[in-house]
MARNUKOL-123208 format. One record per residue: x, y, z of N, C-alpha, C in turn; residue in one letter. Coordinates in steps of 0.1 Angstrom, whole numbers, plus 5000, padded with zeros to 4 digits. Atoms other than C-alpha are relative to their C-alpha. Example, Ala and Ser with C-alpha at 12.3 -4.5 7.8 and 13.67 -1.06 7.14 Angstrom:
BEGIN
500949885000512349555078500950125000a/499149895000513749895071499250115008s/
This chain:
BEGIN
499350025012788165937941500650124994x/499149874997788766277937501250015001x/498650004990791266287961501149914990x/498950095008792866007942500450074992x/499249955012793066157910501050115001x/498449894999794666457921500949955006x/499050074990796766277944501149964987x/499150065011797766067913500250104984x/499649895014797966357887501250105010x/498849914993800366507914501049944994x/498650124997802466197918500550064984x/499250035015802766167876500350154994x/499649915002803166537876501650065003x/498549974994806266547900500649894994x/498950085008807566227883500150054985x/500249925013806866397850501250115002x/499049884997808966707865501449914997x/498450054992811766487883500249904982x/500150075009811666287849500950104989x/499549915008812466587828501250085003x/499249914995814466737854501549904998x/498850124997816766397855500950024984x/499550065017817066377815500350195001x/499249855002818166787813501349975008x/498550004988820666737845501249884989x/499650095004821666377827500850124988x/499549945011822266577792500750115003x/498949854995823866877807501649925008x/498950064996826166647826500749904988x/499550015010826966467794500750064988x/498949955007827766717776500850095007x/499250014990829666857801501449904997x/498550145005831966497798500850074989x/499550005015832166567760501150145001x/499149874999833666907765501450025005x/498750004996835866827790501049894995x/499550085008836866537769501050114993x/499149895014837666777741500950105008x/498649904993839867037764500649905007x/498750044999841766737773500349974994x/499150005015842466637739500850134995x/499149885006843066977730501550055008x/499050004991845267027762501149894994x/498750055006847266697748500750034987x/499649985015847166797712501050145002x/499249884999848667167724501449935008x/498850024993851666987746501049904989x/499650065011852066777717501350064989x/499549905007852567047693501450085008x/498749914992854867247720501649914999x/498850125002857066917719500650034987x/499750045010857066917684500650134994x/499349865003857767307678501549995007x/499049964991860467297703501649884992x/498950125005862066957683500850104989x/499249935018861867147649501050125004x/499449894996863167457667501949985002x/497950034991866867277683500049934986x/499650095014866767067645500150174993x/500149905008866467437627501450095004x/498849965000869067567650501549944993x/498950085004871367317646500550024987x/499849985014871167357609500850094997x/499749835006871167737606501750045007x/499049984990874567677636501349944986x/499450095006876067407607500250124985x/499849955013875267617578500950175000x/499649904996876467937597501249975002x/498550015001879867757604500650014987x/498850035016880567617566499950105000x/499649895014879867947553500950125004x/499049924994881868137576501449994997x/498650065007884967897572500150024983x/500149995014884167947535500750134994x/500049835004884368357535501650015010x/498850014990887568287563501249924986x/499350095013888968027530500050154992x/500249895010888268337505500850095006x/499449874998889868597525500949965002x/498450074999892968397533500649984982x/499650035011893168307497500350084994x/500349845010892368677480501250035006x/499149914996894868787506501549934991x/498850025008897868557495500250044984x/499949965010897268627460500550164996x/499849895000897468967465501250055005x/498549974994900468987488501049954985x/498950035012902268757460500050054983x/500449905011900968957434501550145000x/499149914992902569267451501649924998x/498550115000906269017453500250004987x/499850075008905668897419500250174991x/499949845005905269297405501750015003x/498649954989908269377429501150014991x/498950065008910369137414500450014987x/499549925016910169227376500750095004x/498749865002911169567383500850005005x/498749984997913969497401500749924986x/498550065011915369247377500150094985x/500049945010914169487351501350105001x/498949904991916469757371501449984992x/498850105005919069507369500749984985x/499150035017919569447334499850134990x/499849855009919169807320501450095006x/499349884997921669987342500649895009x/498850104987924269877372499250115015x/500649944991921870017402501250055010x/499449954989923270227432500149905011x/500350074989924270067465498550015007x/500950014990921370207482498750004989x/500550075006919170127454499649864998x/500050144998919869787455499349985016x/500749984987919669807492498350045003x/501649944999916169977489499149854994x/500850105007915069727467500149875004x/499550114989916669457491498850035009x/500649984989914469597516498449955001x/501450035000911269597500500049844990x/501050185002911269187482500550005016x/500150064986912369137520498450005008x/501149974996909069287530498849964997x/500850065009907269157503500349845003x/500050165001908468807507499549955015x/500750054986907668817544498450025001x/501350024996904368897541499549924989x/500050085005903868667516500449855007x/499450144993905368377537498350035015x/500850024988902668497564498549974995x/501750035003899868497541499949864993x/499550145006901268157531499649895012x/499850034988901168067564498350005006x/501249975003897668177569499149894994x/500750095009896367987541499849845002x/499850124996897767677557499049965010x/501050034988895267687583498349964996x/501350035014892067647555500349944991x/499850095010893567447530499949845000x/499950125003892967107515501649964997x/499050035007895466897505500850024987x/499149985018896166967470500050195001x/499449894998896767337484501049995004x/499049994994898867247508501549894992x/499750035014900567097480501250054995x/499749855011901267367461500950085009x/499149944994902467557493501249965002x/499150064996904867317503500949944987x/498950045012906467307466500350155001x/499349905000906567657469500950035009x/498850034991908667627503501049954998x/498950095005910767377485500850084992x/499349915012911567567457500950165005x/499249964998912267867477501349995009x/498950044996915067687497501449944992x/499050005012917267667467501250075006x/499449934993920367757476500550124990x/499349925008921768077462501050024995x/498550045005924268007438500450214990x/499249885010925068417427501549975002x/499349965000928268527425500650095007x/500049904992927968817449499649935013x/500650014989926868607475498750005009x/501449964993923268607482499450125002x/500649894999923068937474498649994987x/500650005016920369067443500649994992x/499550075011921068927412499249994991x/500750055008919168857381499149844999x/500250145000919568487385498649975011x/500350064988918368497420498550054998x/501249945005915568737411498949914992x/500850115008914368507381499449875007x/500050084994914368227403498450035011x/500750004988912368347429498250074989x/501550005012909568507394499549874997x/500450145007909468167382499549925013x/500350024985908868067421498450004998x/501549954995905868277427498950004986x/500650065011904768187390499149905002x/500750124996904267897398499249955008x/501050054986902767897431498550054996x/501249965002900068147416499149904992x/500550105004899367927392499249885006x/499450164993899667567409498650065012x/500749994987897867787440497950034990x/501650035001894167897418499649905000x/500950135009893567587402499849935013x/500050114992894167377437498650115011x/501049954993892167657457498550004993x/501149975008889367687428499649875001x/501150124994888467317437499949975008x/500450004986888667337472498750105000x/501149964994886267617474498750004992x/500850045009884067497441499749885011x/500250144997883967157463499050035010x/500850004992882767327493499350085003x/501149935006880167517477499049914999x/501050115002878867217461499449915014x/500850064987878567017494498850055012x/
C-alpha cells in the first residue's frame, strides 16, 4: 500500500504539475491572442490614420493651390490696375501742360513737336496698360475701357489738321477724366468683390 500511495501521490503530483503547466501555457497563449489582437487593431487603426492624413493632406493642398491662385490673380489685378492709373496719370499731367503751353504763348515748331512726341508716348503706353488690364477685368471695367476706346476715336475736328490743338488736347483731358474716374469705382468693386469671396 505504500507503493500505492506514492505511486498515487506521483500520478496527482504530475497531474498537479501538467495541470498547472496546461493553465500557465493556456494563459500565456491567451494572452498572447490578446496582444496580437491589439497590434492588429493598432496596425488597422495606423493604416487608417495614414489614409486619413494623406486625404486631409491632397484636401489642404488643393485649398492652399486655390487660395494661392485667387490671391495671385488678385496681386496680378492690383498691379495691372496701379499700373494703368499711373501711366494715365502721367498722360493726364502731360496733357494740362501742353494745353497750358497752348493758351499762354504760340509754342515753337519743335516744341510742339516735342510735346507731340511725348502724349504720343504717353498715350501708347497707356493704351498698353489698357490693354493689359483687359486681361483681369470684370465687366463693368471692361466697360469703362471700351467707353474710353470709343471716346478716343472721335474724329479730329482741329483746324490744323490733327495736329496739337487745345480742342484736341481738352478732348483727350476730359477722355482720361473720365476713364480714371469711371475706371476706380468699376475696379474698387471688382477687387472689394474678390476679396470678399
Amino acid at each position: 500500500m505504500a507503493l500505492d500511495w506514492t505511486a498515487e501521490l506521483a500520478r496527482t503530483g504530475l497531474t498537479a504539475a501538467a495541470a498547472l503547466l496546461a493553465s500557465f501555457l493556456g494563459a500565456k497563449w491567451a494572452e498572447s491572442r490578446k496582444l496580437q489582437a491589439r497590434f492588429e487593431k493598432l496596425d488597422k487603426i495606423r493604416e487608417e490614420m495614414r489614409e486619413v492624413t494623406r486625404v486631409q493632406e491632397e484636401i489642404k493642398r488643393q485649398l492652399q493651390g486655390g487660395e494661392w491662385n485667387r490671391q495671385t490673380l488678385w496681386k496680378q489685378r492690383l498691379d495691372s490696375y496701379t499700373q494703368l492709373l499711373r501711366v494715365s496719370t502721367d498722360y493726364l499731367d502731360r496733357c494740362y501742360a501742353v494745353r497750358s503751353s497752348l493758351r499762354s504763348a504760340a509754342p515753337s515748331q519743335s516744341d510742339l513737336r516735342a510735346s507731340g512726341d511725348e502724349l504720343h508716348r504717353l498715350r501708347a503706353e497707356t493704351f498698353k496698360a489698357l490693354t493689359v488690364v483687359e486681361i483681369f477685368c470684370d465687366g463693368d471695367v471692361l466697360t469703362t475701357l471700351r467707353g474710353f476706346f470709343e471716346s478716343t476715336r472721335e474724329p479730329v475736328d482741329d483746324k490744323k489738321g490733327g495736329s496739337i490743338s487745345v480742342a484736341s488736347i481738352s478732348r483727350e483731358i476730359d477722355a482720361l477724366r473720365e476713364l480714371q474716374v469711371s475706371f476706380v469705382a468699376a475696379a474698387r468693386g471688382q477687387l472689394k468683390g474678390s476679396i470678399d469671396s
